[in-house]
Each structure stands twice: as C-alpha cells, then as structure tokens.
VMD Tcl script that draws the C-alpha trace (Angstrom):
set ca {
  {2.13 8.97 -9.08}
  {2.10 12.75 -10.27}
  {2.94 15.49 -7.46}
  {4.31 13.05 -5.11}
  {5.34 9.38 -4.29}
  {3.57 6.97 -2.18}
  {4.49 6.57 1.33}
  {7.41 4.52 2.49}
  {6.70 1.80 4.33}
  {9.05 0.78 6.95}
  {12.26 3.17 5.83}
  {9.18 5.48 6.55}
  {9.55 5.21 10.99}
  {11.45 7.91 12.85}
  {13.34 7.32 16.07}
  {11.69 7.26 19.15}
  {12.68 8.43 22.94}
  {13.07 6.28 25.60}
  {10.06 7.59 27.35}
  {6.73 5.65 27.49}
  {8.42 3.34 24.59}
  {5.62 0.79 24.39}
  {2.73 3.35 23.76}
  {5.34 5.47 21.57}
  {5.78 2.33 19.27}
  {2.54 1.09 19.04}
  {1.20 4.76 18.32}
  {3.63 5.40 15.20}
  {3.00 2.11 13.89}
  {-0.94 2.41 14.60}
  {-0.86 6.04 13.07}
  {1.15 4.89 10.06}
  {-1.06 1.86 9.53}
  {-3.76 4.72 9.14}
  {-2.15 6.96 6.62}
  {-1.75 4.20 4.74}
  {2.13 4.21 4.82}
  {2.52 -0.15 4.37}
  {1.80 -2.17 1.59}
  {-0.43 -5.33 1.77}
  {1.85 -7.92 2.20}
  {4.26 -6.08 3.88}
  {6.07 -7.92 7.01}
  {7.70 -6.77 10.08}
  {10.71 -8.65 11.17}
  {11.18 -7.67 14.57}
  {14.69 -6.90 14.82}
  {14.44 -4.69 11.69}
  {11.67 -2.74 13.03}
  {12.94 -2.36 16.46}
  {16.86 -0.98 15.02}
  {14.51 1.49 12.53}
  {12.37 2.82 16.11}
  {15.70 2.84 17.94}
  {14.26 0.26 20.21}
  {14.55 -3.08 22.14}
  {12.48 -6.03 20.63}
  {10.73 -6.65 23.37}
  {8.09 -3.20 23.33}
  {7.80 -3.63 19.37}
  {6.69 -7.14 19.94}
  {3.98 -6.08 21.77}
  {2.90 -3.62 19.41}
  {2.88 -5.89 16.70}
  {0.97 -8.20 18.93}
  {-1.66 -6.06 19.96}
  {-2.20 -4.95 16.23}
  {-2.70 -8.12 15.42}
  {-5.26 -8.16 17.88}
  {-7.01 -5.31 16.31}
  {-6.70 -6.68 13.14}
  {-4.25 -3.98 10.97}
  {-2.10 -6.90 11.19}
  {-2.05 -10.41 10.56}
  {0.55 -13.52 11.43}
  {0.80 -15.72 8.94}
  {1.46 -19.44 9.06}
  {4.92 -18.81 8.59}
  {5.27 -16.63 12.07}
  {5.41 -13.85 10.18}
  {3.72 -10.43 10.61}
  {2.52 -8.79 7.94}
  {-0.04 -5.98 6.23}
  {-3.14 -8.21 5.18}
  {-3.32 -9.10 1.55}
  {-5.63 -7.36 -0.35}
  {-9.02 -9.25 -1.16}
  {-12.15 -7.65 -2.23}
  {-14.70 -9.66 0.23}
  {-12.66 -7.74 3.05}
  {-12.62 -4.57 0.75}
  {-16.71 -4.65 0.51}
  {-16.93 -5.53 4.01}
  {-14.75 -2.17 5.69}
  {-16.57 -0.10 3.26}
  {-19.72 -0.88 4.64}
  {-18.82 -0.71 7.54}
  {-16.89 2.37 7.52}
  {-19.84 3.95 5.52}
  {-22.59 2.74 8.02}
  {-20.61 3.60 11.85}
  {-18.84 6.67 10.05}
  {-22.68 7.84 8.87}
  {-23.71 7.36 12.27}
  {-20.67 9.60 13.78}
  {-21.56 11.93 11.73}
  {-24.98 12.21 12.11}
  {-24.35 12.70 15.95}
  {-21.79 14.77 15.51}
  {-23.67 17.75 12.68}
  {-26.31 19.14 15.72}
  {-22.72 20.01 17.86}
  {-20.72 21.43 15.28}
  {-20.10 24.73 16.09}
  {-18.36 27.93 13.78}
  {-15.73 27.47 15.18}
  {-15.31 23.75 13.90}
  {-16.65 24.44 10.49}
  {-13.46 27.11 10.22}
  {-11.33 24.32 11.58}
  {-12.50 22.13 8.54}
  {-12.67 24.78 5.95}
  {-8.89 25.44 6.46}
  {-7.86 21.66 6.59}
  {-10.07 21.32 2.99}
  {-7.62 24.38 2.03}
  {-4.75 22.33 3.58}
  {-5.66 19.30 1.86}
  {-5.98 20.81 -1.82}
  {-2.46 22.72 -1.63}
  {-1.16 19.58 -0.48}
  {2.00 18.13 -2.24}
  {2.65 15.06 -0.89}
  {1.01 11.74 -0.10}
  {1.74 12.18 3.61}
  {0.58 14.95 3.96}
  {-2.71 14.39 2.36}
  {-3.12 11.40 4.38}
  {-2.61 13.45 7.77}
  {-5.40 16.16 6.71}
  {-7.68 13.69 5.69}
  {-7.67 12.02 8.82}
  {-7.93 15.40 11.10}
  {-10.94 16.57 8.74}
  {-12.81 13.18 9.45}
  {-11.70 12.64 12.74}
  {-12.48 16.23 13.27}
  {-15.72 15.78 12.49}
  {-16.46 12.32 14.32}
  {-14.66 13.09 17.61}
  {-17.84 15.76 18.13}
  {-20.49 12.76 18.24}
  {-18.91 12.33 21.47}
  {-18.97 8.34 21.03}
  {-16.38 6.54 23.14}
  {-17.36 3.44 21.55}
  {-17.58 4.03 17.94}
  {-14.91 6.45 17.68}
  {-12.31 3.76 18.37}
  {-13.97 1.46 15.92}
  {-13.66 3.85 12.96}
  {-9.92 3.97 14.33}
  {-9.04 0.40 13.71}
  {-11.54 0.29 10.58}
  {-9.22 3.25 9.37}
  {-6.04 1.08 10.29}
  {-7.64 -1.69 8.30}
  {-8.16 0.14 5.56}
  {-4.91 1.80 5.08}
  {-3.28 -0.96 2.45}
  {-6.48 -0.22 0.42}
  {-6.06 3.56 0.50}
  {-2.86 3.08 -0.72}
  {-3.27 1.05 -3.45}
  {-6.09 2.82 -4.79}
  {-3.67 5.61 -4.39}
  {-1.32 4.16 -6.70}
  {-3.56 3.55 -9.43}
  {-5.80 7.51 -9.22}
  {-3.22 9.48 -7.20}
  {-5.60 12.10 -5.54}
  {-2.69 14.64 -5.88}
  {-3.63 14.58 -9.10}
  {-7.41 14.38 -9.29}
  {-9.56 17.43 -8.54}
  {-12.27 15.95 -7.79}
  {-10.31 14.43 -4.45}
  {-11.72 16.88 -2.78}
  {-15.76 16.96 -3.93}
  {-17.09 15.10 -1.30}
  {-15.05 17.32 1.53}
  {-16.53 20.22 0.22}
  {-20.09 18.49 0.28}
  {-19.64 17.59 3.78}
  {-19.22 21.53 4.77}
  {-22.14 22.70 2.72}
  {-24.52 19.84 4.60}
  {-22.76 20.81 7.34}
  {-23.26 24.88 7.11}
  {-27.09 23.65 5.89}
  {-27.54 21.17 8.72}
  {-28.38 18.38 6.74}
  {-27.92 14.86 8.15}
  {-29.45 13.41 5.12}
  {-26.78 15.50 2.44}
  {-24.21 15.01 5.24}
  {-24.52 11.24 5.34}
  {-24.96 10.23 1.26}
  {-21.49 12.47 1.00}
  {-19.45 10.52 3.63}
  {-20.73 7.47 2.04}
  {-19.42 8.96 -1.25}
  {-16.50 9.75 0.25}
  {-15.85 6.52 1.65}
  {-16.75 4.48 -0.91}
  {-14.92 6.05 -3.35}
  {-11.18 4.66 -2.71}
  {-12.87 1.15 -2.76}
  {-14.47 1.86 -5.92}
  {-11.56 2.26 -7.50}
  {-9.61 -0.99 -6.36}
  {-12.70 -2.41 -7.76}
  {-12.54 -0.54 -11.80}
  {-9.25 -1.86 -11.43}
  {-9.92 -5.46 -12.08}
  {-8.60 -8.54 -10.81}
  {-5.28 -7.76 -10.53}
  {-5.13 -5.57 -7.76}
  {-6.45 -8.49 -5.39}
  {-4.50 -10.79 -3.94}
  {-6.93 -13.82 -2.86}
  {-4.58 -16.57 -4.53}
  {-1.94 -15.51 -2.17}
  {-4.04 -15.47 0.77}
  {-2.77 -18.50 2.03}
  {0.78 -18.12 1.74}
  {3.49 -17.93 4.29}
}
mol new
graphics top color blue
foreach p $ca { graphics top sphere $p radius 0.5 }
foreach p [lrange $ca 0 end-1] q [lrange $ca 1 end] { graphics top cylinder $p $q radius 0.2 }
display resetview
C-alpha cells in the first residue's frame, strides 16, 4: 500500500455518547461508508457493531436499515447486512452518474465561488498532497468536492452525490488497494485542474476535469481485470 494502510473496516468505529444516539450511529457509519473505510462484502452483525459504537442494538438496527434503504448497504438472502459486492455493471453505472449530477453541481456551483473558497480549496489540495494516511486522504477529498458542490446550492442533488459517494466507497477502496494514491503523484492532477478552471471560470475545463476525476478510480478497477469483480458471488448468502 506504500505510505499508509487501507482503512479498517469495522475495528475502524469509535465510541459514541449517549446523546442523539440514532443520528450519531447512522452518521459514523454513513460517513465511513463514504471514506471508503468497508470492504465489499463486508457484514454487520448487529451485536458486534453495536458493543464496537458502545451502543444498544436497537438504534444500530435502524441505521443499518435505513442504509439499506439508501442503498450503501444491502441484506442478503441470508439476513445478513453487508457492503455490496463489487460488479462492474454497478461500477459503470455510479460513474456515470456521479460524473453527470457531480458535473452539474459543479457547473452551478463555479459562477458563486468566491476567493475566499478558492483559498479554502487551495489549502485542502495542500492538505491532501502532504497527506500520510488513507484516512486522511479520504476526509480531504471529500471536503474539496463537497466544498465545491455545497455552493450550487442544490438541496436535491447534493444529497444524491451523498449516497452515490456512500455507494461508491467499496470501489474507492479497492481501487485504492491496487494504485494507492499515497503513492501516485498524479492523485492530485485533476484537483489542481479543477482550481485553474475554477480561477479561469471555465464550466467547460471545470466539468471534463471532475469527470476525469471521477472516472479515474473506476478506471482502474477496470485495468485490473476480472478479478477484482465479484459477480459470481453476487448471489450468495
């Protein structure tokens, strides 16, 4: 993995306070569904999830449910929760449709970007190329694209990308695996293209680099070959 090892998955949760415990689960598994911290395939026995969150069953049974809902997670016909498996139809399908509602965001978002943003992204690109660590480069990525699409002002796209992001996470991670980006400088490229369109005001340079951006983890899973899908296991319990 070079400069750092991939996420943990479930040894991965912290603690949380009694306080607002439904929302509180939900939003660290949601957030580490994201960042790409679970492997396809993954499950989530209830119990063992709820003793890692310092929790009763009940409020992490509701979290799973309603990501199941969303689609981050699946139940399989075992009863089981788990990360999706990896298949490359469902690959080609969030890609475009990250790349097309992302594009969009953007687009909206480059006429109300002010100085003061563009800083705010030039320091997380900073951020994100000193990074060390797979979590950490995970976290800046999302506040520099998030950053970016929260200033479209769309309250119904912006929580689309969210669960497209959540969707995508497994993917993320195992292109991770295979062309560690702590390790690649060119991880970067297409961050640093979306601040010059930016500073140019160019929708047109703005969108073909998020598309580059977006489509490049999927390109990877894809140079990788059959092996990195799992649509023989699709199926199982």
């Amino acid at each position: 993995m070079g400069r750092g090892e991939a996420t943990e998955g479930i040894e991965a949760l912290a603690s949380v306070g009694r306080e607002t415990v439904q929302d509180r689960v939900y939003g660290q598994l949601r957030e580490s569904l994201i960042h790409g911290a679970f492997d396809a395939g993954e499950a989530f026995p209830v119990a063992e999830v709820a003793q890692r969150l310092g929790v009763s069953s009940m409020p992490v049974r509701e979290a799973l449910a309603r990501l199941v809902s969303e689609r981050a997670l699946e139940t399989t016909p075992g009863r089981r929760v788990r990360v999706p498996l990896l298949t490359r139809a469902r690959a080609r399908d969030l890609a475009h449709a990250r790349a097309l509602i992302e594009g969009d965001l953007a687009r909206g978002a480059l006429p109300r970007l002010t100085g003061e943003d563009l800083a705010r992204l030039e320091a997380l690109t900073r951020d994100y190329e000193a990074a060390k660590d797979l979590r950490t480069l995970a976290r800046l990525n999302h506040a520099f694209h998030f950053g970016i699409y929260a200033r479209a002002g769309s309250t119904v796209l912006l929580p689309v990308v969210e669960s497209l992001w959540m969707q995508a996470g497994p993917y993320v991670r195992a292109a991770a695996r295979l062309h560690s980006p702590l390790t690649d400088p060119a991880a970067t490229l297409h961050h640093r293209g979306l601040l010059a369109a930016i500073r140019a005001n160019d929708a047109g340079a703005m969108r073909d680099e998020l598309g580059a951006d977006v489509s490049r983890t999927f390109a990877i899973l894809e140079r990788a070959g059959a092996a990195v899908w799992n649509e023989a296991k699709g199926a199982a319990a």
